[in-house]
C-alpha positions as CSV (number, residue, x, y, z in Angstrom):
1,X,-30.2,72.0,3.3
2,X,-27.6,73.7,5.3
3,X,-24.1,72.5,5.1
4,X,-21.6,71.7,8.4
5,X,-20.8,75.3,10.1
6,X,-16.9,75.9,9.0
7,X,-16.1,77.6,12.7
8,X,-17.6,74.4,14.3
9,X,-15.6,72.1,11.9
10,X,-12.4,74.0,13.0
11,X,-13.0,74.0,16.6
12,X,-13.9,70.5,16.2
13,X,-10.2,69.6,14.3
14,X,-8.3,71.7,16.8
15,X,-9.8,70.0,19.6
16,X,-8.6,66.3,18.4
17,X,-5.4,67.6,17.0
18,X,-4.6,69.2,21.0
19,X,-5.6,65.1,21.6
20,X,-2.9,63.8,19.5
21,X,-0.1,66.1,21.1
22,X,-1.0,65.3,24.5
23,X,-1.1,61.8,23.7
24,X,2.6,61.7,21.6
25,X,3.9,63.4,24.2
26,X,2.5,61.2,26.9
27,X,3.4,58.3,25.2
28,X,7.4,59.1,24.7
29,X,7.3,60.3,28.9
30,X,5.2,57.1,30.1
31,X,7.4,54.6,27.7
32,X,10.4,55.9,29.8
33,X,8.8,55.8,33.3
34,X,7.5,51.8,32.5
35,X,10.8,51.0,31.8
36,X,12.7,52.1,34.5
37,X,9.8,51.2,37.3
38,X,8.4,47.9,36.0
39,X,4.8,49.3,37.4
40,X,1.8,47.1,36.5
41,X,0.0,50.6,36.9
42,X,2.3,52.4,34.8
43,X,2.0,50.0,32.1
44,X,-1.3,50.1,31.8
45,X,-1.5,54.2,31.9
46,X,1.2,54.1,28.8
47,X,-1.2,51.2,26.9
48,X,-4.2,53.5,28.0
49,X,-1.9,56.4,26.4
50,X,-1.0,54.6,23.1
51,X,-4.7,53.8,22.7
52,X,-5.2,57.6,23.6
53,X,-3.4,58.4,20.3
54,X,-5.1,55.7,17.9
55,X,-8.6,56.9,19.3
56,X,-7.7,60.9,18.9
57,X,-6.7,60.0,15.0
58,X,-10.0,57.9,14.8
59,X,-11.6,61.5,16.6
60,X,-10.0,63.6,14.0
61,X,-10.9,60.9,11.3
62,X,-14.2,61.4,12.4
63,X,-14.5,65.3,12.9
64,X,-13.3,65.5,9.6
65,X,-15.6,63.4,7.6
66,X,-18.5,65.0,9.4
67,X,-17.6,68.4,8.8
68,X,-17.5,67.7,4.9
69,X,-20.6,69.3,3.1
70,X,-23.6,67.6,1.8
71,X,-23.4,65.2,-1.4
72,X,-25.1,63.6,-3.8
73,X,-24.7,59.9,-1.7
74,X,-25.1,61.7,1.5
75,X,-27.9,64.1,1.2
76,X,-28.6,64.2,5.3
77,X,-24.6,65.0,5.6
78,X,-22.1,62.9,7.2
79,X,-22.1,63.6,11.1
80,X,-22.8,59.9,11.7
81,X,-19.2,59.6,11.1
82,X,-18.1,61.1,14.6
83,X,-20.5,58.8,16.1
84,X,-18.9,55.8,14.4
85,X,-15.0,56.9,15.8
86,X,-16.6,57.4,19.3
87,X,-17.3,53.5,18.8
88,X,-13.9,53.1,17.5
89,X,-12.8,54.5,21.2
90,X,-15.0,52.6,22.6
91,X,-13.6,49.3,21.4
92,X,-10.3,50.4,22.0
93,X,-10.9,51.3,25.8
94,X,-12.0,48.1,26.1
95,X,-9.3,46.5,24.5
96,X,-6.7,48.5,27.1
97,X,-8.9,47.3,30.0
98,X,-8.8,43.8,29.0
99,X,-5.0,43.7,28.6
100,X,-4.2,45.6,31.7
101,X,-6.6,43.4,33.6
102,X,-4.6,40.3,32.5
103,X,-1.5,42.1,33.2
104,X,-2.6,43.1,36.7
105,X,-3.4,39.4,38.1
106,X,-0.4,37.8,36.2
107,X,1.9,40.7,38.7
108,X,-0.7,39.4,41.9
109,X,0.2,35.7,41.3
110,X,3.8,36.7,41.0
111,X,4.1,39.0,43.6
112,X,6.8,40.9,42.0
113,X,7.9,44.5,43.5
114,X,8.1,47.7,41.6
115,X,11.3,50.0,41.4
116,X,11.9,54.0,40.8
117,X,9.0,55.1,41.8
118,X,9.9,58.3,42.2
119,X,10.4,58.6,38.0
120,X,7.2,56.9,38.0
121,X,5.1,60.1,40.4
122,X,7.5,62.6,38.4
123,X,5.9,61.3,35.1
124,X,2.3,61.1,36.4
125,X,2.3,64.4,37.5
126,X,3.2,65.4,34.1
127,X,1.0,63.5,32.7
128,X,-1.9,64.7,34.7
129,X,-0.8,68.7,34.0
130,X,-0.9,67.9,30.6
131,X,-4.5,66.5,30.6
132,X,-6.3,69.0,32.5
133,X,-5.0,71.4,29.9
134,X,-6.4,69.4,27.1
135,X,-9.6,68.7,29.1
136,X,-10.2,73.0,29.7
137,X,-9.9,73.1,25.4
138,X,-12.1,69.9,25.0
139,X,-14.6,71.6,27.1
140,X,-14.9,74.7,25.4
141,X,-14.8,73.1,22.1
142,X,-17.7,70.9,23.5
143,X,-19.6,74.0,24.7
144,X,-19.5,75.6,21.0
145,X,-20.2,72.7,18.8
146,X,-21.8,69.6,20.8
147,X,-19.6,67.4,19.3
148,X,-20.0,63.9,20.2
149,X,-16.4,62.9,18.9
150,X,-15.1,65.0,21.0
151,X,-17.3,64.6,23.9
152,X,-16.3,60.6,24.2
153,X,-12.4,61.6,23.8
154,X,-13.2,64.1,26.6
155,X,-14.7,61.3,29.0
156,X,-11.6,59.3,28.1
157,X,-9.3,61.8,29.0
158,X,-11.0,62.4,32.4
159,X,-10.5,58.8,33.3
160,X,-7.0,59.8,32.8
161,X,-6.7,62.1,35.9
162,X,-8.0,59.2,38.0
163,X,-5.8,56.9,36.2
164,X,-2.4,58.7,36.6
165,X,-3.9,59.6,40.0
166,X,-3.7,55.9,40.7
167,X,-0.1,55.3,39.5
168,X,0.6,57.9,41.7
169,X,-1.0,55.9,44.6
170,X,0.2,52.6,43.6
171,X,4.0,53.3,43.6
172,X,3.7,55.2,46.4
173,X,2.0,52.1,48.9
174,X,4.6,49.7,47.2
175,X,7.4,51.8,47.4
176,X,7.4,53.8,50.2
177,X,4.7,51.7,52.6
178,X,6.0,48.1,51.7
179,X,2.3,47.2,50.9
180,X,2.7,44.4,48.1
181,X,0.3,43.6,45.6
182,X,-0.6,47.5,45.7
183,X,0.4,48.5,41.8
184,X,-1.5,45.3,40.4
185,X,-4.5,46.1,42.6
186,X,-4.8,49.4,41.8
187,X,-3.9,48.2,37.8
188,X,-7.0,45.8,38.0
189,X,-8.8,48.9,39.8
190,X,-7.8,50.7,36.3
191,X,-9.3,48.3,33.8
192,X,-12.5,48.3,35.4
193,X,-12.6,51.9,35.6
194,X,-11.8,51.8,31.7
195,X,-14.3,49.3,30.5
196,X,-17.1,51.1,32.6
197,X,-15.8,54.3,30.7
198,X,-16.1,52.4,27.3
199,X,-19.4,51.2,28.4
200,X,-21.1,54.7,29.2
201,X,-19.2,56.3,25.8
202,X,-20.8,53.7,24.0
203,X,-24.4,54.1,24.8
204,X,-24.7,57.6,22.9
205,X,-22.8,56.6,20.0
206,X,-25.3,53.5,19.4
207,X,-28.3,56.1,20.2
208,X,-27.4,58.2,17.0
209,X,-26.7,55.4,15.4
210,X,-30.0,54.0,15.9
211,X,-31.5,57.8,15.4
212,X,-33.2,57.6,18.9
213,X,-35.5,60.3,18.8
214,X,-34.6,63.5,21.3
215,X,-34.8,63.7,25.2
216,X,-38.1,64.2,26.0
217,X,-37.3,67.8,27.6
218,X,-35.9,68.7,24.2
219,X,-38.8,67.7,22.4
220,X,-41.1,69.7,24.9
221,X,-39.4,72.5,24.2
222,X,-39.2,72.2,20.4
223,X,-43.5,71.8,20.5
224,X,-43.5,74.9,22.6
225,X,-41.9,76.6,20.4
226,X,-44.0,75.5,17.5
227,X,-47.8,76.5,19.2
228,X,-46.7,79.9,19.7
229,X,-47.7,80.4,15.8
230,X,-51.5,81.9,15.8
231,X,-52.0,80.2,12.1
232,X,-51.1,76.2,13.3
233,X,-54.1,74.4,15.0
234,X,-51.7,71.4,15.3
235,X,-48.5,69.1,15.1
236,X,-48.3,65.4,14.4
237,X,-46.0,62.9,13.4
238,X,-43.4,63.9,14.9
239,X,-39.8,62.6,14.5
240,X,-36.8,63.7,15.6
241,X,-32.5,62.7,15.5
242,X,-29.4,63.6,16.0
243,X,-26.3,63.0,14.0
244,X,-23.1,64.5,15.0
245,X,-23.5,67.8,16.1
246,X,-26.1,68.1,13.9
247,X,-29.8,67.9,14.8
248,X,-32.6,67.2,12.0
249,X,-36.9,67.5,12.4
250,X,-40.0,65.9,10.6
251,X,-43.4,67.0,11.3
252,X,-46.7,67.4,9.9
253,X,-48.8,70.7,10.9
254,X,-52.5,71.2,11.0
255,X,-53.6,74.4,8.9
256,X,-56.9,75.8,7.8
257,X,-58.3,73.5,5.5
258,X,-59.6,76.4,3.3
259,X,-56.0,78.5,2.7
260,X,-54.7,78.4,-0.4
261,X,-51.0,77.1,-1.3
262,X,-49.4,80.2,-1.1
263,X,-50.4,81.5,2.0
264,X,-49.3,78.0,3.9
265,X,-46.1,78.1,2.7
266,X,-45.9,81.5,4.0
267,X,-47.0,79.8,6.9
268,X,-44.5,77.0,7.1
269,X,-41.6,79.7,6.4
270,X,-42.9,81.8,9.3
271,X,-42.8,78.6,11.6
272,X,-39.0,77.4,10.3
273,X,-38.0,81.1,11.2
274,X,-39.2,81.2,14.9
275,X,-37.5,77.5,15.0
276,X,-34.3,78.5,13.8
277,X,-34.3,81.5,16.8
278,X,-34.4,78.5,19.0
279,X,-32.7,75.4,17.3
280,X,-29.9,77.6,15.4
281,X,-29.1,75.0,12.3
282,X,-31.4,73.0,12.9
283,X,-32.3,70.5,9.5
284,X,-36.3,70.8,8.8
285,X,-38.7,69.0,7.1
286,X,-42.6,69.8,7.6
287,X,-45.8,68.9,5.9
288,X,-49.0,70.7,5.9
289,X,-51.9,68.7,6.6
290,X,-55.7,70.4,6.4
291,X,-57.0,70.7,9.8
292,X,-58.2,67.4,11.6
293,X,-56.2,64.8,9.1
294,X,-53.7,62.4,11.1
295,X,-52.8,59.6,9.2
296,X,-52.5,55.9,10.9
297,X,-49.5,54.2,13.5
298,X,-47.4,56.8,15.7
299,X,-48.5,59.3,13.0
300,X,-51.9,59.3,14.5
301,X,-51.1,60.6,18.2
302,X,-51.2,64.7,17.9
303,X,-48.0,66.2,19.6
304,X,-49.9,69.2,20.1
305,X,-53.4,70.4,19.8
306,X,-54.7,74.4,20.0
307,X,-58.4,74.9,21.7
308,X,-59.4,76.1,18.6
309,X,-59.0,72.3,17.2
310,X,-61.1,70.9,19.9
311,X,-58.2,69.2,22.4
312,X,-55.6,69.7,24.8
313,X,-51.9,69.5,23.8
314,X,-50.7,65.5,24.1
């Protein structure tokens, strides 16, 4: 079984370490502008910041883990462990959102003002140049290794344009318009935005938690790939799951019943070959079955058939 790829680990590392930068050097800037504006929305941008830098050392936790190699008490690897710190960003999202919420309509009842605005914009801006930088890395990174880690710090950090977007927008309308009860409205406007955030970055974290089997377009294309060897008359039992970036496959193929030992292993080499061209480190596991044998529950539904064993693919 195939280790972690070392390049993908490294891109991986770099990726969250670029996180923790941005968000040190956010923090120190947005600390500052809090301060001297008293902005609702400021405050929560520099609590969404701080938990910015707990999640990117939970994602470089996690991206480090996964990358070690296979061991004795982890024989499928360990890329479940960037799955768990995208749920550790999860909860802390919602955490912010909560606390910024509460913030927000303790400011509306009070009706209080906001002051220096202009340090306030001057820091956003910042803030915002900073993050699309991050995001252009996090999205190459994402392109080469499919990390979800990464991915989940990525959707957070795009919430981050719209939230320093927003700060931008509040103490503007209270400053320069007069319009009152702008920064906590837009701060409320903030948490939800978060907690719907941590609610969509949790949904594929609990999936490869679970081991959800594949998107069905994935799987299609994985059984195509399998009927274009002449010797297999069929696929069943079919099971598929992610963890990490890592995907691993479990099937059992239909082969003449009369070959011998040797030349089906021949067989199953050939058809882990023309998988890899496709699925490049991809973890597989397949069983040879003599043509026509299905055994009973899901395991008895044929993923796919060839004429030659008497049925259409499923």
């Amino acid at each position: 079984m195939a280790g972690p790829d070392p390049s993908v680990s490294a891109l991986n590392r770099s990726a969250a370490l670029a996180s923790i930068a941005v968000a040190l050097l956010l923090l120190g800037l947005k600390a500052w502008a809090a301060w001297s504006t008293g902005s609702t929305a400021m405050l929560g941008s520099l609590a969404d910041t701080g938990l910015d830098l707990i999640a990117s050392f939970a994602t470089l936790a996690g991206v480090w883990v996964a990358a070690q190699p296979d061991d004795h008490d982890h024989r499928f690897g360990h890329g479940k462990a960037e799955a768990i710190a995208a749920m550790v960003q999860v909860m802390l999202i919602s955490i912010s959102a909560l606390g910024l919420a509460a913030r927000a309509v303790q400011q509306l009842l009070a009706g209080g003002r906001t002051a220096a605005a202009n340090d306030g914009i001057i820091v956003s801006a910042i803030a915002m140049g900073a993050t699309l930088a991050l995001l252009a890395w996090q999205r190459h990174v994402i392109r080469r290794t499919n990390s979800l880690a990464i991915s989940t710090d990525h959707v957070h950090y795009q919430s981050d344009l719209l939230l320093n977007l927003a700060v931008i927008a509040a103490l503007s309308l209270d400053q320069y318009l007069g319009i009152r009860g702008a920064d906590p409205l837009f701060g409320l406007a903030i948490a939800g935005w978060l907690a719907w955030g941590a609610w969509g970055a949790s949904q594929e974290a609990i999936e490869q938690l679970m081991d959800r089997e594949w998107p069905e377009e994935k799987k299609q294309r994985f059984i195509e790939v399998l009927g274009r060897h002449p010797e297999l008359r069929g696929v069943h039992d079919l099971r598929t799951r992610t963890a990490g970036n890592r995907d691993f496959v479990q099937f059992h193929v239909w082969v003449d019943g009369a070959m011998t030992v040797a030349a089906a292993h021949d067989v199953m080499d050939q058809i882990e070959a023309k998988i890899l061209e496709e699925f490049p480190g991809i973890e597989i596991l397949i069983h040879p079955d003599p043509e026509g044998h299905v055994d009973e529950g899901l395991a008895a539904r044929p993923e796919l058939t060839t004429p030659e064993a008497g049925a259409p693919a499923a």
